[in-house]
C-alpha positions as CSV (number, residue, x, y, z in Angstrom):
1,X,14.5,-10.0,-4.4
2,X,13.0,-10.8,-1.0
3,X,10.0,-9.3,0.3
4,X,12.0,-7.8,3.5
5,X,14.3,-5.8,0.6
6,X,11.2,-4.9,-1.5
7,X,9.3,-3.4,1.3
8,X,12.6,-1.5,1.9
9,X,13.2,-0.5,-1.7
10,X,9.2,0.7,-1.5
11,X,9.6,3.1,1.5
12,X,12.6,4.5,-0.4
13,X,10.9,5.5,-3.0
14,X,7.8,6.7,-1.5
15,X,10.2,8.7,0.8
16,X,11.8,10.1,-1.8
17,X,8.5,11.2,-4.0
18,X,7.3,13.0,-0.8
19,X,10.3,15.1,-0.7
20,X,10.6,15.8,-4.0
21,X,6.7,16.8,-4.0
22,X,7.0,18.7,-0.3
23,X,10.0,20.8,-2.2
24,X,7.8,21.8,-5.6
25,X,5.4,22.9,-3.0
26,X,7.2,24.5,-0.9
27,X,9.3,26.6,-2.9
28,X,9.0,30.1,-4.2
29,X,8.9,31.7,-7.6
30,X,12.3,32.5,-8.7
31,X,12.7,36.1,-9.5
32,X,16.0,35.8,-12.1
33,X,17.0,37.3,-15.5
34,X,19.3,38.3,-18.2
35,X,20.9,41.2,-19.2
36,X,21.9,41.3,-23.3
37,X,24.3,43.5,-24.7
38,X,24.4,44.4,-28.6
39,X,27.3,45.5,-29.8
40,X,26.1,47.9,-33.2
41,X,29.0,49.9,-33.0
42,X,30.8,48.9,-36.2
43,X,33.8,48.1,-33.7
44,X,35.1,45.3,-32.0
45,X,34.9,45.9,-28.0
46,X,35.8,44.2,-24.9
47,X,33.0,44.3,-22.4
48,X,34.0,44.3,-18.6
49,X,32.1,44.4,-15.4
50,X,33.6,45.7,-12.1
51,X,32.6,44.5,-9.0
52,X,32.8,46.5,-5.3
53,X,33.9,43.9,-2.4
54,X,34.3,45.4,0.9
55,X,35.4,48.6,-0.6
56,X,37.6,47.6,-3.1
57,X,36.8,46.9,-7.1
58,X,37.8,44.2,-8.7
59,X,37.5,43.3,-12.2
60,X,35.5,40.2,-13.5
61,X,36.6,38.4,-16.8
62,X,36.4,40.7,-20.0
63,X,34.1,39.8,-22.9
64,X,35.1,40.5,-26.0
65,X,31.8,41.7,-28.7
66,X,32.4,41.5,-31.9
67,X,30.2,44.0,-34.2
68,X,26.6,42.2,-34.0
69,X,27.4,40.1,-31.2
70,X,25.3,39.7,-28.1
71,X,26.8,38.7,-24.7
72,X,24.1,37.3,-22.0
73,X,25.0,38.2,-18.7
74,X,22.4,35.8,-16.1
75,X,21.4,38.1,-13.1
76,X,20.3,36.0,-10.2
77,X,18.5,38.9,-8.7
78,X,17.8,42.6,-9.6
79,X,20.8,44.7,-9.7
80,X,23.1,47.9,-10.6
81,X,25.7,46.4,-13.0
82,X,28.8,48.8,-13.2
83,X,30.5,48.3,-16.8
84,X,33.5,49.6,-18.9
85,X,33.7,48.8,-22.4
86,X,37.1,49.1,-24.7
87,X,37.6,49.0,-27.8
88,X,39.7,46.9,-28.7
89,X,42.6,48.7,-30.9
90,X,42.9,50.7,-27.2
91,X,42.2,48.3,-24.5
92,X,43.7,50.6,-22.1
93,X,41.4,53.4,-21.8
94,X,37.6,53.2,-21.7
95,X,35.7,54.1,-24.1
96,X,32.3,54.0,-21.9
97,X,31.8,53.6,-18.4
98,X,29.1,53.6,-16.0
99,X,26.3,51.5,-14.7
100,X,23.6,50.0,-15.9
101,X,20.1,49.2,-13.9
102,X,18.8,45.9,-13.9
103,X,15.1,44.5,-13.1
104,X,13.8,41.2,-12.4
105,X,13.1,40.8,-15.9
106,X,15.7,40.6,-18.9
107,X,17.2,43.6,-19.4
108,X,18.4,44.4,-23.0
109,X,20.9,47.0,-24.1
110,X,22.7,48.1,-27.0
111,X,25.9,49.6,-28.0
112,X,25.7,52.5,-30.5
113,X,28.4,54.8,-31.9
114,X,27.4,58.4,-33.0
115,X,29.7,60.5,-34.2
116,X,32.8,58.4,-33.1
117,X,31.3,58.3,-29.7
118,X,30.5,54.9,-27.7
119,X,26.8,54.7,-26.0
120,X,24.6,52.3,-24.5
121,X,21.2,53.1,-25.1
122,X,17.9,50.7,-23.5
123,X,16.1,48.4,-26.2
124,X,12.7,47.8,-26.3
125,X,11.6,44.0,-26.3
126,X,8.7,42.5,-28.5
127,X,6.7,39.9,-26.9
């Protein structure tokens, strides 16, 4: 290698370590998290989120939960998540709907059945 193409190859580098080093700096905390579902119905469900755009909903992909499953949702920033969940002997009609709140934080919920009912009920998290 000649010296003019080492002295080259140096700045390169150096150049690039001060970008990556300005960028560390310069960036902010992330505020992200995850939202868990835990399916404790004794039933197998299919999990779907529905999503407003310009005034119209639209339905993401369905999840299906099998009884002690968890499905992890990632939630690039705090939001209302609107859900219906179906069991899945009647995937037509919902057995739950509504919306669930979520913080900067992981959000953890789980899915109970009382008295042949379908809930979602807040879990608490152990640190």
């Amino acid at each position: 290698m000649s010296a003019k193409s080492m002295k080259t190859h140096f700045r390169f580098v150096r150049f690039s370590t001060n970008v990556i080093v300005l960028l560390m700096l310069l960036s902010s905390p992330v505020s992200a998290g995850w939202l868990e579902i835990t399916n404790s119905s004794g039933r197998n469900l299919i999990i779907q989120e529905l999503v407003s755009i310009t005034g119209q909903t639209r339905r993401e992909k369905p999840h299906n939960l099998h009884n002690v499953e968890t499905l992890r949702i990632y939630l690039p920033t705090p939001s209302i998540k609107q859900l219906e969940v179906f069991d899945v002997s009647r995937p037509t009609s919902a057995v739950w709907s509504g919306s669930l709140t979520c913080g900067e934080e992981t959000q953890s919920f789980c899915i109970t059945s009382q008295s042949g009912r379908i809930g979602i009920t807040g879990k608490l998290l152990r640190k």
